[in-house]
N, C-alpha and C positions, 0 to 999 in steps of 0.2 A: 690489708683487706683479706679477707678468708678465702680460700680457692673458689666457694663454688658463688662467689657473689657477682653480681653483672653491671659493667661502667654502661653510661650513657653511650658509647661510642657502640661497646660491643652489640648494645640492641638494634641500634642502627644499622649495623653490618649484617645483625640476624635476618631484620627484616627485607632487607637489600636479596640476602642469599635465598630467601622463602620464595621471594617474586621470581628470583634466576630458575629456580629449578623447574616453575608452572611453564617456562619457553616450553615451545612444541615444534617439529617441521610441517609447513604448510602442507595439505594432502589437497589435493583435486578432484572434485566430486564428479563421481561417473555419471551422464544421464540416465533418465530411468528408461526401459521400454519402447516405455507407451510412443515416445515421438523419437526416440535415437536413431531410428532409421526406418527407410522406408521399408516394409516388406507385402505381397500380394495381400489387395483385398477382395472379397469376394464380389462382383458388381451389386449382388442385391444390398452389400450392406454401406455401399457408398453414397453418404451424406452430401444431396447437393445444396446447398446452401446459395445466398445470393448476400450483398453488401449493400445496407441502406446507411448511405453518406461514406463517399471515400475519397474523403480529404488526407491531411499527415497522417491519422493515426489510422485511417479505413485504408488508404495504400498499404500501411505496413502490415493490418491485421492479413491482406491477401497475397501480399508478400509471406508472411508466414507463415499460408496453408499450403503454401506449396510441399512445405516440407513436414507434414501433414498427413499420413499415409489414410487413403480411403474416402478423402471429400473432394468435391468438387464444386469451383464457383460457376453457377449457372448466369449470371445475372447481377447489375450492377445498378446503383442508382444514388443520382446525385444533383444538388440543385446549381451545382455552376457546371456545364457543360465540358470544360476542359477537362475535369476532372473524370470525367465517363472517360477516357483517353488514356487518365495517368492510370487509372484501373485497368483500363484493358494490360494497358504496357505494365503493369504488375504483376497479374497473372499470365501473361505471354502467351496472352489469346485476343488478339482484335478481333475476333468475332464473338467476344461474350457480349450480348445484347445489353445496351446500359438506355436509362431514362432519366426523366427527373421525377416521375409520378410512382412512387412506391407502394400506391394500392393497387398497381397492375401486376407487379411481382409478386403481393399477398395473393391475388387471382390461380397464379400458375399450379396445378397441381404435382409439378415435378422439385418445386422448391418443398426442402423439410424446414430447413431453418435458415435463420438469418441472422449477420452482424451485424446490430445497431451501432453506428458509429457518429450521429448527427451531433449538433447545439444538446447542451442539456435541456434547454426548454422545450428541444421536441421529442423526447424521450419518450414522455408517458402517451401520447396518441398513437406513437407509431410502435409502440408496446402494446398497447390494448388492440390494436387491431391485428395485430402479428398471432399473437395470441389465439383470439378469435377466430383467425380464418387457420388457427391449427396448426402453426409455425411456431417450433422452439424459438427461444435468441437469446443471443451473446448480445450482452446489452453493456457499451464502454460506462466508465467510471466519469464521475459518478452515476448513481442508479436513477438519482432525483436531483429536479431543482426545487422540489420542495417539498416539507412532511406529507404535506398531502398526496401529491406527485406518488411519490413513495409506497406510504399506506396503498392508495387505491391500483398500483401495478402489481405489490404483494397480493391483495385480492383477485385482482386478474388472472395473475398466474395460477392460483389454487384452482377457481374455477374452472381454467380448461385445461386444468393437469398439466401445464406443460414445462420441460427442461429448461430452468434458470442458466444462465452463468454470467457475473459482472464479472468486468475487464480490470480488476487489480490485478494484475498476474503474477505477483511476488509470493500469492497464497500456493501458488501452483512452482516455486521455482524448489530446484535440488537443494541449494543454501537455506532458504526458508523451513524445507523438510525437515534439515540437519538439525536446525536451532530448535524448531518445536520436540525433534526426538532428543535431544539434552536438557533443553524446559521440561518434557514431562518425564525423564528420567529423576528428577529431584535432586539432581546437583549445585542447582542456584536455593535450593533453601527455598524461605517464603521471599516471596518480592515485591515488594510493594513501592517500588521507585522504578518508574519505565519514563525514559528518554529521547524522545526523535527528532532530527531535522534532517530537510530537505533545501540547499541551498544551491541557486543560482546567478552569474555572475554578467549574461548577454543579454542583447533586446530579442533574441529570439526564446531566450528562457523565461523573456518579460511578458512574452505575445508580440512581440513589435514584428508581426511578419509582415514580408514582400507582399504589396500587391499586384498579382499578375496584372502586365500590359493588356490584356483581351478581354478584361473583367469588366462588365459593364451591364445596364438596364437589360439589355439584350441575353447577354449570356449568363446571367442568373434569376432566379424564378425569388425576388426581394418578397412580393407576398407570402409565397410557401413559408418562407424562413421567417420570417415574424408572428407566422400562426397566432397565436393567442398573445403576443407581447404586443405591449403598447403599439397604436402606428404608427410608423415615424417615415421620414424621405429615406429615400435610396440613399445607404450608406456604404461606403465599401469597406473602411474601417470600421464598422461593427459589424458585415459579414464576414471580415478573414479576423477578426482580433476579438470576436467575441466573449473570450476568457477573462476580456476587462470589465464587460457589463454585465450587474447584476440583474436585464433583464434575459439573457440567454444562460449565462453560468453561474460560478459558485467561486470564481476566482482562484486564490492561493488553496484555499479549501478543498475544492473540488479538482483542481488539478494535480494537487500532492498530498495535502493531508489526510485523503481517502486512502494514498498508497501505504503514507504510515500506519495508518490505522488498522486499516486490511491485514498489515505485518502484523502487528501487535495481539491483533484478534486472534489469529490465527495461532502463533505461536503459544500464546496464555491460556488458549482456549477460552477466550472471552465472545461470547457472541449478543449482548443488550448492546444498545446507546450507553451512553455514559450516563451519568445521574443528574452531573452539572459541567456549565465550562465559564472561565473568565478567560477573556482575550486582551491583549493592549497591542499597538504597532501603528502604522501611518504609512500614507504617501510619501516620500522623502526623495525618493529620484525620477520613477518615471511618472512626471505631473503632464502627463499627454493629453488627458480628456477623460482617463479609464475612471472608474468608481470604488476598485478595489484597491486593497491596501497595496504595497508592495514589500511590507515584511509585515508578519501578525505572528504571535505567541500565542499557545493557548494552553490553559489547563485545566486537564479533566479529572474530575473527584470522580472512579469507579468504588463498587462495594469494597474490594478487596484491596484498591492500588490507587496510585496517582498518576497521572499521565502528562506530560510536559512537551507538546510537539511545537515547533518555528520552522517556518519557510521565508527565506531571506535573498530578496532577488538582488542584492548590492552585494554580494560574493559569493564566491564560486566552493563553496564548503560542502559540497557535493552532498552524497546520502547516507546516513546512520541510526541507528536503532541501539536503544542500550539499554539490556535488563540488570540490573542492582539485586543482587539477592544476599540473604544474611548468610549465605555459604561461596557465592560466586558470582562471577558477570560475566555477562556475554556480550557479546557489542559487533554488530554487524555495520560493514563501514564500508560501502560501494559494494565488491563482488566481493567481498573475505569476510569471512564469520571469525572469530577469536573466542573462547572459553577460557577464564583463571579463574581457578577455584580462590575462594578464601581461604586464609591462614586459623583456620577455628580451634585447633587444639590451642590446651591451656598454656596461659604463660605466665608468669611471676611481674606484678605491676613494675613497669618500668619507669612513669614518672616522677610519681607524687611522691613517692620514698626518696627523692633527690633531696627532700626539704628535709631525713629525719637523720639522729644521729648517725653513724658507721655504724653503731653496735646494736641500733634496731634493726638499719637494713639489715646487716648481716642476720639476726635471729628472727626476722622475716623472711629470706631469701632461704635460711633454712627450713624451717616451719612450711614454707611451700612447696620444698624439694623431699619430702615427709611424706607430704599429702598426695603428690605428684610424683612418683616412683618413678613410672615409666616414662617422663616427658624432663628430661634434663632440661635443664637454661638455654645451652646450648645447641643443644640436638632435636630442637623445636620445630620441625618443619611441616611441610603440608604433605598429605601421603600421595593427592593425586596430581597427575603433570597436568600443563594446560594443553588447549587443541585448538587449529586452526585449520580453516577448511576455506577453499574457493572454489569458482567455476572455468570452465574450461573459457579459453580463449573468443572461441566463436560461439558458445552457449546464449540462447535466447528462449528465457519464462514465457513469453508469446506465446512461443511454438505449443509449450507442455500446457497452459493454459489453453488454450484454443485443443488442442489433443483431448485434455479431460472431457470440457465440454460436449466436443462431438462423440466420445467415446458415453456420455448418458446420454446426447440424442439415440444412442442405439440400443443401451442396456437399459432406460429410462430411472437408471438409477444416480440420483442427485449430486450433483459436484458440491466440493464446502462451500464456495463462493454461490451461494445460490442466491434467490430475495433475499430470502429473510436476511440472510448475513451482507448482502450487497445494501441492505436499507437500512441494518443499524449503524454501518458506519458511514453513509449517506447523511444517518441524523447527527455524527460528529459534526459533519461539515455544517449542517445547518445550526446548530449550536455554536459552532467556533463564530460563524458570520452574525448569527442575531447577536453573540454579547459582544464583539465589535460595533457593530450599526447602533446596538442601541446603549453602548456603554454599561453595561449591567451583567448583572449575573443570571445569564440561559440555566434554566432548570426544566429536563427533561420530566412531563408531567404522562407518567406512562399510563395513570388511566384512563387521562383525557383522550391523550396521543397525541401530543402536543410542546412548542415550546413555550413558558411563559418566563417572565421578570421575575427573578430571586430575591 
């Protein structure tokens, strides 16, 4: 064989050695700023705020202003009783005044803004009135239970000017920052293959929560919480597990697939709905009474890419995101971000010449290293290393998320996650579940503003 010809074996090793050199040592992302520590704020420009519903995720949201320089929770409110308690003992003040009637805290003229943290079915009421009486809000994920929902809160908010921010807070995390500054560096090429799931493996990843022993007729306000949902008896399984009913939530959807979504937006700079989605998945383990699926697939035709998201509650495959690009991938997987470029410079075809004589390969293999001066057989490799990046130990997107936000309640100037970007990946979610529910293919009907049958 002639010297500069290449066996099966040796491309193998080439391309073995290309992937070796893209290794990186993992760096650790500094926090930014804005919430790394506390430092003096002036009193006039201190945010007070109050929390309307502070249940798991409304505890933690006040848990995480603590660390929060310049706001303060004035005010609490919530429709089961014990919960006014679990908030006080979050922010480590029993005297922050709690209720269950949240148009008396719209009343107060000392609240600027508020955390919506309720049912998604009562999003949009206690949005348009927050609004109204001249209260920004942090409104939790998702933004809607339904296009309409949606639509008519974006209009709300224009009306009276006021500071959006939905609760995906992955849009707001250091990791996230990093991926979208290597996305719009151009090192992934074009991309048009994006990949995510979100998987869990418990009944409390399922919704199967505990119901508190004190929980009853008496210590929750059952009318408030059904507002505009069908009327049904006193339930106490669809007050703490409402994440399984399609009359308060959005299920796998609205619980995760918003987060993926929100990632994906955010990093590609995608900010429409999708154009279409097909979904498949089922009930398969928890057949408790819920209405949602407990794994669903979905995927979405965008103009420029394809979108591939599953949430899968029968294992514990924890959270990833994965851009494909014809130069590189990125692939973010729990707290670690990862960058390998592709192998793009030229190479000399290494299978198909398996099938021709010796003495074509060979004056092939020459005729290419002719044309290819600079790029031996051998000495083929990729120029740039890869990169890996994570967050610190005790790092929490909360904090910097909820940070932005109050940082436009003061500068009036817009966080990414605001409506408009909180409702189009809202209408993922709504898409994912109508072509579930109704077996079809969801196609976003953007003049109507609407979903219909494909």
């Amino acid at each position: 064989m002639a010297k500069n010809s290449l066996t099966r074996r040796q491309f193998i090793h080439l391309g073995t050695g290309a992937l070796a050199a893209t290794s990186a040592a993992k760096v650790i992302l500094q926090p930014r700023l804005l919430s790394a520590a506390p430092r003096p704020v002036p009193p006039s420009d201190t945010v007070r705020f109050a929390s309307i519903g502070t249940g798991i995720r409304g505890c933690e949201h006040l848990e995480a202003s603590l660390h929060v320089p310049g706001v303060q929770c004035v005010a609490v409110c919530d429709l089961y009783d014990s919960r006014h308690t679990a908030a006080q003992e979050a922010v480590n003040n029993p005297s922050v005044p709690a209720t269950r009637e949240y148009r008396s805290i719209l009343d107060r003229k000392d609240v600027d803004a508020i955390i919506l943290a309720t049912m998604d079915h009562n999003h949009r009421h206690i949005f348009e009135d927050a609004c109204a009486a001249g209260k920004d809000v942090y409104c939790e994920k998702p933004m809607s239970h339904t296009v309409e929902d949606g639509l008519a809160m974006v209009e709300t908010a224009h009306k009276y000017n006021r500071m959006i921010a939905v609760g995906s807070q992955r849009v707001s995390s250091i990791l996230y920052a990093k991926a979208k500054e290597i996305y719009d560096s151009g090192k992934l090429g074009e991309v048009f293959c994006i990949e995510a799931y979100w998987d869990r493996n418990t009944p409390s990843g399922a919704w199967v929560y505990p119901i508190p022993p004190d929980a009853n007729e008496k210590t929750i306000d059952w009318n408030t919480f059904l507002g505009n949902a069908p009327r049904r008896p006193f339930d106490l399984v669809r007050f703490f597990r409402w994440r399984c009913f399609t009359d308060y939530g959005e299920g796998l959807g609205g619980d995760l697939f918003v987060h993926l979504l929100s990632g994906i937006h955010f990093i590609a700079g995608i900010n429409t709905p999708a154009l279409r989605a097909q979904s498949s998945g089922g009930l398969f383990h928890f057949k408790d009474g819920r209405e949602f699926p407990d794994l669903i697939e979905t995927f979405y035709d965008y103009p420029n890419c394809r979108v591939t998201l599953r949430c899968n509650l029968n294992n514990a495959g924890g959270e990833f995101i994965g851009f494909y690009g014809t130069k590189g991938t990125l692939i973010i997987k729990d707290s670690t971000l990862t960058y390998r470029p592709e192998d793009t410079r030229p190479h000399p075809e290494d299978y198909s010449i398996g099938g021709w004589p010796r003495e074509l390969r060979e004056q092939y293999l020459k005729q290419w290293q002719s044309e290819h001066p600079d790029t031996p057989p051998l000495a083929a490799s990729v120029d740039e290393q890869g990169e890996s990046y994570t967050t610190p130990p005790d790092y929490s997107d909360t904090v910097d998320h909820q940070a932005n936000f109050f940082n436009a309640v003061r500068t009036r100037k817009p966080v990414v996650e605001n409506e408009m970007f909180g409702n189009n990946t809202s209408i993922g979610c709504h898409l994912a579940n109508f072509a579930y529910f109704n077996k079809c293919v969801a196609v976003w009907d953007s003049g109507q503003k609407r979903i219909v049958k494909g």
